[in-house]
Structures are given as structure tokens and as C-alpha cells.
C-alpha positions in Angstrom: 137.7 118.5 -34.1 134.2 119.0 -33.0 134.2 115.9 -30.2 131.9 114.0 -31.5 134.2 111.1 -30.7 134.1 112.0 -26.8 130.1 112.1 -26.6 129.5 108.9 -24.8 128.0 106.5 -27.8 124.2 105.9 -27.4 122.7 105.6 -23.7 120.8 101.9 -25.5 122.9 100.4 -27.1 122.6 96.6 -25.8 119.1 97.6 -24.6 117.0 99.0 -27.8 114.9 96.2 -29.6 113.5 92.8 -29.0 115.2 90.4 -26.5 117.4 87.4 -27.6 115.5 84.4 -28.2 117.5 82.2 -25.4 116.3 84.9 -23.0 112.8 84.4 -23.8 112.6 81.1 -23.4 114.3 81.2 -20.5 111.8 83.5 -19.5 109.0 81.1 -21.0 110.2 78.1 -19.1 110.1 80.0 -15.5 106.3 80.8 -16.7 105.4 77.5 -17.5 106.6 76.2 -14.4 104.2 78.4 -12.2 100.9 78.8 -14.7 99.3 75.9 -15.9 98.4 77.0 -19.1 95.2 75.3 -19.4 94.1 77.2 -16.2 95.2 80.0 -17.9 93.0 79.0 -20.8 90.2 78.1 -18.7 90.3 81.4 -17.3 89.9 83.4 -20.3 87.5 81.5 -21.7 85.4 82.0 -18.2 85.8 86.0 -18.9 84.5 85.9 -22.1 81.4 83.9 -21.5 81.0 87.0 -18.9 81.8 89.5 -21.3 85.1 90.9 -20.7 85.9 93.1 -23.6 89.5 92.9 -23.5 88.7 88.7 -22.9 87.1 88.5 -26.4 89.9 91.2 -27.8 92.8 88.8 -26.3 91.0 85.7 -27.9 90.8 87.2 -31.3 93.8 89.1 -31.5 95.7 85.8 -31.0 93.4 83.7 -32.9 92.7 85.7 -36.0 95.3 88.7 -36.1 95.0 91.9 -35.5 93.1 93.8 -38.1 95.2 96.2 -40.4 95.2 99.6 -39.2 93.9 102.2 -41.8 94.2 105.8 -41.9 92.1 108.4 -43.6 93.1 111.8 -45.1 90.9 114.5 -46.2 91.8 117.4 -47.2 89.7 119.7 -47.4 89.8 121.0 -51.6 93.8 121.6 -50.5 95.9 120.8 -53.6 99.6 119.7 -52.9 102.2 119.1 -56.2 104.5 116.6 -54.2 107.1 117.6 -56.9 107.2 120.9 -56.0 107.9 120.1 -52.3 110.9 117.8 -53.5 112.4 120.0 -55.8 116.0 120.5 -54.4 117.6 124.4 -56.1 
């Protein structure tokens, strides 16, 4: 028996991922009840008539969507056979 059993289970479990939705509208109502949101509104849109960077990144993230994220390899003449890597003998 290698006591795997007796380890203690994992230290998040009931804490890992995204809330429950009750919860965060609980958590949306106590918000609501202390911003008005078209302050809040107001607000941003004075920041970016000033400029704010991270204003006018807010507004479009939530108005357009992020971009998609891209990443570029290069590789510099290196020649990999993908095959060859997955080969199991």
C-alpha cells in the first residue's frame, strides 16, 4: 500500500475555478447598491477624453473583445520530424 489514500485530497477542492452564479449576483447586487453605474460610466468616459490608456483599453475590451492573442515561432533553419519525437519503442 503506498498511502496514497492517507494524503489529504487536494488543498482546493471547493475553491479552484469560477464562483457559483448565485454568489455573484449576490455579489452584483451589494455593488449596485453603492455605485451608480452611470457615475461609473460617466467616470470612464471623463478618463478617456483625458487620455487614460487603460480608460480607452477598459472601453474597448468590453465593447469590442479582446483581440486574439498570436504567437510567432521561428526557428532558426532547425528541422523537427514530430514523428520521431512520438515514436513510443
Amino acid at each position: 500500500m503506498d498511502g496514497r489514500r492517507n494524503n489529504g485530497g487536494h488543498s482546493t477542492k471547493g475553491f479552484a475555478g469560477r464562483k457559483p452564479k448565485d454568489e455573484e449576483g449576490k455579489l452584483i447586487e451589494r455593488l449596485d447598491a453603492v455605485i451608480d453605474s452611470d457615475e461609473a460610466i460617466e467616470a470612464l468616459k471623463k478618463r478617456i477624453g483625458e487620455g487614460d490608456i487603460r480608460a480607452i483599453q477598459l472601453y474597448f475590451n468590453y465593447r469590442y473583445g479582446k483581440p486574439k492573442e498570436s504567437v510567432t515561432l521561428s526557428s532558426d533553419n532547425l528541422s523537427i520530424n514530430f514523428k520521431d519525437l512520438l515514436r513510443f519503442d
